[in-house]
C-alpha positions as CSV (number, residue, x, y, z in Angstrom):
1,X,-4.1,37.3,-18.4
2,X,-7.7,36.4,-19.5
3,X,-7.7,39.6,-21.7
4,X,-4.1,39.0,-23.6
5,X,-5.2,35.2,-24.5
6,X,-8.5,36.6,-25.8
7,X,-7.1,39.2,-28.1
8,X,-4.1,36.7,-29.3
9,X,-7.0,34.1,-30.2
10,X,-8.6,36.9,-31.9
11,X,-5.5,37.7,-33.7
12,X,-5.2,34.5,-35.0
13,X,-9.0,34.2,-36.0
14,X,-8.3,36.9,-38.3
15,X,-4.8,35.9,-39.4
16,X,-6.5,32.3,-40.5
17,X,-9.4,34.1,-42.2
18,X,-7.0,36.0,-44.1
19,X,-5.5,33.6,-45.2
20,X,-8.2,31.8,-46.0
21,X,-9.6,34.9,-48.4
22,X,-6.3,34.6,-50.0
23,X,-6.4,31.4,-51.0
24,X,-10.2,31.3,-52.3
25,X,-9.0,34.4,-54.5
26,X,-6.3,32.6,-55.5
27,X,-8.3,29.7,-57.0
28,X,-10.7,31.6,-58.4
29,X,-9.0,33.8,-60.5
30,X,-6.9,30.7,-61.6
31,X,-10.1,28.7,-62.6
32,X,-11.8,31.7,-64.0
33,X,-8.3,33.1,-65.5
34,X,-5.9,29.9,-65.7
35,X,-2.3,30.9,-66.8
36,X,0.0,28.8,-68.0
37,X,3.0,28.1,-70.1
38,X,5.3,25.3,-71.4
39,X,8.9,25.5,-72.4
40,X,9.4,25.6,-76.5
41,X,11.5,22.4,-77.8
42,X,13.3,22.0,-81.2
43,X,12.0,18.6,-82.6
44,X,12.5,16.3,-85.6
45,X,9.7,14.1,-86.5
46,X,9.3,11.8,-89.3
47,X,6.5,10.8,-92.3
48,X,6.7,7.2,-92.0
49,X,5.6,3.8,-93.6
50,X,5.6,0.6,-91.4
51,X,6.1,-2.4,-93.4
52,X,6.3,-5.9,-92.3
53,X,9.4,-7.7,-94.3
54,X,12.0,-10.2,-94.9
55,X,15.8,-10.3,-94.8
56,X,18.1,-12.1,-97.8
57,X,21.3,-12.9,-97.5
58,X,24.2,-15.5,-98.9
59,X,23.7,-18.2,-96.0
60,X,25.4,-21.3,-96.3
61,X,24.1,-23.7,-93.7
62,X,26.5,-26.4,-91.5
63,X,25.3,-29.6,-90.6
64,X,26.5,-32.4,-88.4
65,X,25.7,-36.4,-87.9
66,X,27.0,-36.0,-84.4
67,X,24.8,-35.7,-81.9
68,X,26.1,-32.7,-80.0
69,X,28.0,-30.2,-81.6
70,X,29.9,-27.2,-79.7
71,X,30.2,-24.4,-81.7
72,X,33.9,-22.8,-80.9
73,X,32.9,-19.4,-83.1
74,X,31.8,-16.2,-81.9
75,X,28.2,-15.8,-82.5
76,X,28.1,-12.9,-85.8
77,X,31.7,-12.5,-86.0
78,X,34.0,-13.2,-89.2
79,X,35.6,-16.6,-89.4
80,X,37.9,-17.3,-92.5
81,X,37.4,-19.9,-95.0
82,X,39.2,-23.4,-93.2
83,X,38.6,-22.0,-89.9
84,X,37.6,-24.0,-86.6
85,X,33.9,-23.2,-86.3
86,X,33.0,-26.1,-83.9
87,X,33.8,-29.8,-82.8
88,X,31.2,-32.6,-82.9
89,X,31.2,-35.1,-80.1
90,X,29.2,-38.5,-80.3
91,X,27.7,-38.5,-77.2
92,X,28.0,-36.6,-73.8
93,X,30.3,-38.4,-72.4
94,X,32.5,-37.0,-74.9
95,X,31.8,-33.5,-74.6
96,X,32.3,-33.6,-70.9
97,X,36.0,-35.4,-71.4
98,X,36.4,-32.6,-74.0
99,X,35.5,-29.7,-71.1
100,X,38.0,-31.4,-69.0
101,X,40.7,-31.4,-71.5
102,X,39.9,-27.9,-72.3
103,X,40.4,-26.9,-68.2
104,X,43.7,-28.7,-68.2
105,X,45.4,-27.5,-70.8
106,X,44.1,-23.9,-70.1
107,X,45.5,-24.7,-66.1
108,X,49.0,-26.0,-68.1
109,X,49.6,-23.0,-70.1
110,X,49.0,-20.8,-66.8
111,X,51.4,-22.4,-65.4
112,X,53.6,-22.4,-67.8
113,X,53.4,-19.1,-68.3
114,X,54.2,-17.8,-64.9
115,X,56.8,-20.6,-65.0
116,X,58.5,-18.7,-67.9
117,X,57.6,-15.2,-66.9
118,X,60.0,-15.5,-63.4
119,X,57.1,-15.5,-61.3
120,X,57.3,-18.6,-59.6
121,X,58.8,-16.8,-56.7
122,X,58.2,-16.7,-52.8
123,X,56.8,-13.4,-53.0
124,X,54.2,-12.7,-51.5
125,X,53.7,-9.3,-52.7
126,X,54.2,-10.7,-56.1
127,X,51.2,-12.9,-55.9
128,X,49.0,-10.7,-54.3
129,X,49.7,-8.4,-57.5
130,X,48.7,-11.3,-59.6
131,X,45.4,-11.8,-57.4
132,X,44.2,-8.3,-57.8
133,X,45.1,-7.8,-61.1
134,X,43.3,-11.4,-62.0
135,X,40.2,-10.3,-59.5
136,X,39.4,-7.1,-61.3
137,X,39.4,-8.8,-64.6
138,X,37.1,-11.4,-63.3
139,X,34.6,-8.0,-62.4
140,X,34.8,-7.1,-65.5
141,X,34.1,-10.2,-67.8
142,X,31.5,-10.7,-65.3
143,X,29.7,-7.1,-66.0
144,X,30.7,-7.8,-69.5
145,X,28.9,-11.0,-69.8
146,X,32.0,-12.7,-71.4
147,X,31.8,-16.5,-69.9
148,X,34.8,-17.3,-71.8
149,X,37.2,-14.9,-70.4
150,X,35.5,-15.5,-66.8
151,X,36.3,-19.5,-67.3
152,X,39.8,-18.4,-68.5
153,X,40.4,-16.2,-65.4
154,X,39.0,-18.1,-62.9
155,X,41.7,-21.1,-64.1
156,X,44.3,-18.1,-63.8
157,X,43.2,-17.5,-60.3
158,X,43.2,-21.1,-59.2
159,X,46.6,-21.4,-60.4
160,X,47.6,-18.8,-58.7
161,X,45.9,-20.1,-55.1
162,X,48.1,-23.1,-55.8
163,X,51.3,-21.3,-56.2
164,X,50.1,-19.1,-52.8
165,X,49.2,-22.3,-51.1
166,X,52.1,-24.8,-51.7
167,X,54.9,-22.9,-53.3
168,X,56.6,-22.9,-56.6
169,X,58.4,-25.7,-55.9
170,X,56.0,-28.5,-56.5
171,X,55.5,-26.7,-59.7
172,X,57.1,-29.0,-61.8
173,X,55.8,-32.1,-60.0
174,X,52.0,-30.8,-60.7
175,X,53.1,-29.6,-64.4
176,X,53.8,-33.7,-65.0
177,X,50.7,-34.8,-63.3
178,X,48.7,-32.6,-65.6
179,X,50.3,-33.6,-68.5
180,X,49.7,-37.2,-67.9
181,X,46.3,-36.7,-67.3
182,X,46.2,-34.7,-70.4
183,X,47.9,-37.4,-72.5
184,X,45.1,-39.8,-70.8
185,X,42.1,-38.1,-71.9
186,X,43.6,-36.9,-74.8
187,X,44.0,-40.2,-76.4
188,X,40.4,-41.5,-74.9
189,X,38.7,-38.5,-76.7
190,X,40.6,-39.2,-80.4
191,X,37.7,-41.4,-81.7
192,X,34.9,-39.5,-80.3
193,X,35.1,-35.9,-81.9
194,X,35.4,-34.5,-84.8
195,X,36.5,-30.6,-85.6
196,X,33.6,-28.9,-88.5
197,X,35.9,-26.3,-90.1
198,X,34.4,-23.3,-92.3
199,X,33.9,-23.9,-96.0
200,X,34.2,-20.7,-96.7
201,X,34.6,-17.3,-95.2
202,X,31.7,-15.2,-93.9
203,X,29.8,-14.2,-90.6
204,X,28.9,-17.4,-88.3
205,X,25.4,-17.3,-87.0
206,X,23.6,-20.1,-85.1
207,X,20.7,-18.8,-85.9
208,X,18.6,-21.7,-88.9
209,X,15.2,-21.2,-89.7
210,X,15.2,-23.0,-92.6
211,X,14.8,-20.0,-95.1
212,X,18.5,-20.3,-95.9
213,X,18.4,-21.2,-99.4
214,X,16.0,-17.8,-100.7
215,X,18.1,-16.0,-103.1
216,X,17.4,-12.4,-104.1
217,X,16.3,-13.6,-107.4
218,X,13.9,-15.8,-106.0
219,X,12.2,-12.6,-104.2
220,X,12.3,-10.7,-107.3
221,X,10.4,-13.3,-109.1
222,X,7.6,-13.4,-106.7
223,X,4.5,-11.0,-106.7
224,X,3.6,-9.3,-103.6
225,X,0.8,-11.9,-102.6
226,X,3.6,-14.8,-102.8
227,X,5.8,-12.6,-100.4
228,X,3.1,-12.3,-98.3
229,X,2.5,-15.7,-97.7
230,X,6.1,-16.2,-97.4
231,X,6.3,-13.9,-94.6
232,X,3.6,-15.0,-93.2
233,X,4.4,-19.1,-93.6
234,X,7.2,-20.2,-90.8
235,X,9.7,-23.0,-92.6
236,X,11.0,-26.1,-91.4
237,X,14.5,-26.3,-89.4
238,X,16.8,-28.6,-91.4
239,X,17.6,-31.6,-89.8
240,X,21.3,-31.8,-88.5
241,X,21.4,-27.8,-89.2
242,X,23.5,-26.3,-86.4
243,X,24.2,-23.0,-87.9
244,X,25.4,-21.2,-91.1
245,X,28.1,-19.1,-92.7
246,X,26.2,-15.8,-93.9
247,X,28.5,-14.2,-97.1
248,X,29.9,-11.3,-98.6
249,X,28.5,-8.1,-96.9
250,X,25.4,-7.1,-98.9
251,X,22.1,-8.0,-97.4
252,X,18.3,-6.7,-98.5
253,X,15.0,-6.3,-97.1
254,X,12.1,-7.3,-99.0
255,X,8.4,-6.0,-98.2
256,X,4.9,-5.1,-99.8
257,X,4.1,-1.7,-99.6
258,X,0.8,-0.1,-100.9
259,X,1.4,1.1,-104.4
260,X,0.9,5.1,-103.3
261,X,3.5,4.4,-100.8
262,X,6.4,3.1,-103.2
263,X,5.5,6.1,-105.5
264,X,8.7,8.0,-104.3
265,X,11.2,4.5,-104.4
266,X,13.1,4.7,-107.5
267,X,15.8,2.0,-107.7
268,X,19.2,3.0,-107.3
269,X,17.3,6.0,-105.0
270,X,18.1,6.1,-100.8
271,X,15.7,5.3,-97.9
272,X,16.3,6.0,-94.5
273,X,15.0,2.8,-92.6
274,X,14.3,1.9,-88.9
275,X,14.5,-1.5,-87.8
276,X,13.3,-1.0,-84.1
277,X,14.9,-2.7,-81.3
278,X,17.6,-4.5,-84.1
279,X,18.7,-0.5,-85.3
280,X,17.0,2.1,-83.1
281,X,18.8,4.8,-85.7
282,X,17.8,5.6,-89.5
283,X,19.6,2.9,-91.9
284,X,20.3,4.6,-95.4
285,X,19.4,1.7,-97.9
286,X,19.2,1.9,-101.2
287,X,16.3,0.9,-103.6
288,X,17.2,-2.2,-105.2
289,X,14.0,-3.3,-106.7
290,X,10.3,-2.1,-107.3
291,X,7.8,-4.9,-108.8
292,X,4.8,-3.9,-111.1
293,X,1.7,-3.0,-109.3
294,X,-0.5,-6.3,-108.0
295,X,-4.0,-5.4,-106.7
296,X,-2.4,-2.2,-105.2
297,X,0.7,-3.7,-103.7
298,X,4.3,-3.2,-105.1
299,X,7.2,-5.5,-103.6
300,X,9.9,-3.5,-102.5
301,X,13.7,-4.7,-101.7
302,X,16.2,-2.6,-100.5
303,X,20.0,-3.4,-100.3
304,X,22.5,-2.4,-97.6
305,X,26.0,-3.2,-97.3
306,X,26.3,-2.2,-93.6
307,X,25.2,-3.6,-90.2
308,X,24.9,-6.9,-91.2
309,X,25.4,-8.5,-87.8
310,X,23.1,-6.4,-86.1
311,X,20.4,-8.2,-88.0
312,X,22.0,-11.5,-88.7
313,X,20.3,-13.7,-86.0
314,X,16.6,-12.3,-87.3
315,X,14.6,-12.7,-90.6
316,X,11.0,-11.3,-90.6
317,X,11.1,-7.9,-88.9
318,X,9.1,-4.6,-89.3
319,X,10.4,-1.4,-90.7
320,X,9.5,2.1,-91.0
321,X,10.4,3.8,-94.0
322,X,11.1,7.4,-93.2
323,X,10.0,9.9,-96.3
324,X,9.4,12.8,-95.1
325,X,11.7,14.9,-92.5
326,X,10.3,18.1,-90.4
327,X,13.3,19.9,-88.2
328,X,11.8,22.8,-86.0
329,X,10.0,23.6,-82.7
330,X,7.5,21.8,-81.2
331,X,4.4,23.7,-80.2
332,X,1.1,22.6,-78.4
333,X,-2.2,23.4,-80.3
334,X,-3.6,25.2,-77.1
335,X,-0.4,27.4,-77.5
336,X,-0.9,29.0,-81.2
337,X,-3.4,31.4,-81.8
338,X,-4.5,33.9,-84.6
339,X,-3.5,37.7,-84.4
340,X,-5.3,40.8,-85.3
341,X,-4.4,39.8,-89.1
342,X,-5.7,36.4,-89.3
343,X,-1.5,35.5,-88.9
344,X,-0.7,31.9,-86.7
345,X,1.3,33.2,-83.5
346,X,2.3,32.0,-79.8
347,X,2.5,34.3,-76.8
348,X,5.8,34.3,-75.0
349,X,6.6,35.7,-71.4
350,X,8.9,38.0,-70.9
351,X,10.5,40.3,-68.9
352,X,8.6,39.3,-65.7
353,X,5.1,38.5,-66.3
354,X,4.8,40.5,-69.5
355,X,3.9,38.6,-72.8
356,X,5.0,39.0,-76.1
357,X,3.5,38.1,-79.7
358,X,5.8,36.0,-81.7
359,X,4.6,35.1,-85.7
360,X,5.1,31.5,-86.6
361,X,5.4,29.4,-89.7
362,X,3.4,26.1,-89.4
363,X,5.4,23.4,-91.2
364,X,3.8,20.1,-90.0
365,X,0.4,19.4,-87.9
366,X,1.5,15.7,-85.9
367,X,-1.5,15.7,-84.5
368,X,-1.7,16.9,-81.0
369,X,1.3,19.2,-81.8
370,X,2.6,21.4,-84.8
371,X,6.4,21.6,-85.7
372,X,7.0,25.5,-86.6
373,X,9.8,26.6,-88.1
374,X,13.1,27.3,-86.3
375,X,14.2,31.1,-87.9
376,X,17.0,31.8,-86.4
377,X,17.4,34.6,-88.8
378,X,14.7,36.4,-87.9
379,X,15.0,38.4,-84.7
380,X,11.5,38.1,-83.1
381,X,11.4,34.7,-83.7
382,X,10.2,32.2,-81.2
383,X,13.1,30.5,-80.1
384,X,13.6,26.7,-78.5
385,X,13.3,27.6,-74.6
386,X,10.9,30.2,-74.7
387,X,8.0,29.6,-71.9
388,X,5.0,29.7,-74.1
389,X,1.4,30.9,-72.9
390,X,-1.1,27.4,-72.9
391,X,-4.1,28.9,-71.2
392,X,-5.0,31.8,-70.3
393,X,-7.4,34.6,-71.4
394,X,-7.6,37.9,-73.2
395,X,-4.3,38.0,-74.3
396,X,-2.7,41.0,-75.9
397,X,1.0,41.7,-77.3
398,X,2.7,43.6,-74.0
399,X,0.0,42.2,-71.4
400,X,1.7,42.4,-68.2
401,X,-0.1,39.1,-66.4
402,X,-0.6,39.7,-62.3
């Protein structure tokens, strides 16, 4: 027995040792030989200019001598010329009869409503219908962040816990309660509100910074070191400015740009712009102005006549101005290397652990990467998904690597 656990602990001596050997060979043909590849990726990448700037548009700003105004339109959303925009109260006291008013009569129509619809009924089934249908909704304005729809729904259900809880046929007892209540605050609120309608039509923004008034020809008038300090100056709020009507649909961006920069902007040319976190995609605007030259500078204002309420509610942002566009693959530095005939190439593995040479055409050096062509008409090409060699050494076309 003594003999059969010496030779198993012998065994396993040697089994560990083994082991061991194989590991330490392992490493040191991996630090003294490291292989290693990355996958090939087609890429676009862009020559860009950043440029700090300034939006224009037709703004027409509201005021109001009231001292609280609630604004009824939907922030950046089209409102037509004599349209409700908002209602002015004199004092809080005012507003909060108006919010009271505005529950009723959304609680009145509800009930009116079902009333007329025939489904005042003792129903259970009915109701509970209603509920879920009403519940689901809720979910969803909720997610959606709509608090006007979540108000309306929540009256909705209400209504409905009413109907479920006393019966439709106190329905017409409540209906005239409501209504004289309504009639009461109603007549109370006549002399303490006032409704602001739209003077004319346009996107409503509540965004005022007081810059309002800048025209386009105002811009184009100025030399790059007066834009500068208008971008860099911040303006007064009007006083008793609660928002403004912005008009038409063209808008412009205005910004200095170093005079070897604007050599390629031509007006009536196209410029792919991004606006970061405002438009995460190129913008195709089009050159609407280039000033003379001022101690290197040129003032640049381009002119769109989409997405104006994405940047409605801002006015000084930053830009890049993409020139220059390179489509192809992306390739790590450590990956190309130079063939028997001076030609830029990658090694790819294939077949196993066999590597292959595969010519490519440089087209733009990013820095830690190059972008190489994508020839997909040429049949040894290197092709988007190939697992390219990164390190390794003595490398030959049709190396097997072991």
């Amino acid at each position: 027995m003594k003999r059969s656990n010496f030779v198993f602990k012998v065994v396993a001596a040697l089994f560990f040792l083994a082991v061991l050997a194989y590991i330490g060979i392992y490493l040191y043909r991996s630090l003294d030989d490291p292989f290693r590849t990355t996958p090939a990726q087609a890429y676009t990448i862009y020559d860009s200019v950043s440029a700090s700037g300034i939006f224009i548009r037709d703004e027409l700003t509201l005021y109001s001598d009231y001292d609280i105004v609630y604004v009824s339109a939907d922030e950046a959303k089209r409102v037509p010329s004599g349209g409700e925009i908002a209602v002015a109260y004199l004092n809080q006291q005012n507003l909060d009869r108006a919010m009271e008013i505005r529950r009723i009569q959304a609680q009145v129509n509800r009930m009116e409503h079902l009333k007329e619809g025939g489904i005042l009924t003792n129903d259970p089934l009915q109701l509970n219908v209603q509920m879920e249908d009403n519940i689901l909704r809720l979910k969803q304005s909720v997610t959606a962040r709509d608090m006007s729809a979540v108000e309306d729904i929540t009256i909705s259900i209400n209504t409905l816990v009413f109907f479920d809880r006393d019966g439709p046929d106190n329905v017409e007892q409540t209906l005239a309660a409501l209504y004289a209540e309504l009639n009461a605050l109603s007549s109370a609120q006549d002399q303490g509100a006032a409704e602001i309608y739209a003077p004319q039509s346009g996107l409503f923004s509540s965004f005022v910074d007081g810059y309002e008034n800048m025209t386009l020809q105002d811009i184009k008038r100025m030399s790059p070191f007066e834009l500068d300090s208008i971008i860099k100056s911040e303006h007064a709020i009007p006083e008793n400015a609660f928002g403004k009507i912005v008009c038409g649909i063209e808008w412009y961006f205005a910004a200095n740009l170093k005079s070897e920069e604007a050599k390629g902007l031509t007006v009536g040319a196209t410029a792919d712009l991004i606006f970061g976190v405002y438009l995460s995609d190129p913008l195709v605007m089009t050159v609407e102005h280039v000033s003379v030259e001022d101690n290197g500078y040129c003032t640049v204002i381009f002119s769109c006549s989409k997405a104006l309420a994405d940047t409605i509610n801002t006015r000084k942002q930053s830009a890049e101005i993409l020139q220059n566009e390179y489509s192809g693959i992306r390739v790590p530095k450590n990956a190309i290397r130079l063939n028997d005939d001076g030609k830029a190439c990658v090694y790819v593995v294939v077949a196993g652990l066999q590597v292959r040479e595969k010519l490519v055409d440089i087209i733009y050096d990013a820095g830690d990467f190059y972008i190489v062509r994508n020839e997909t008409d040429r049949m040894n090409a290197l092709r988007p998904g190939d697992a390219m060699v990164t390190s390794a050494k003595n490398l030959y076309d049709g190396k097997v690597m072991g």
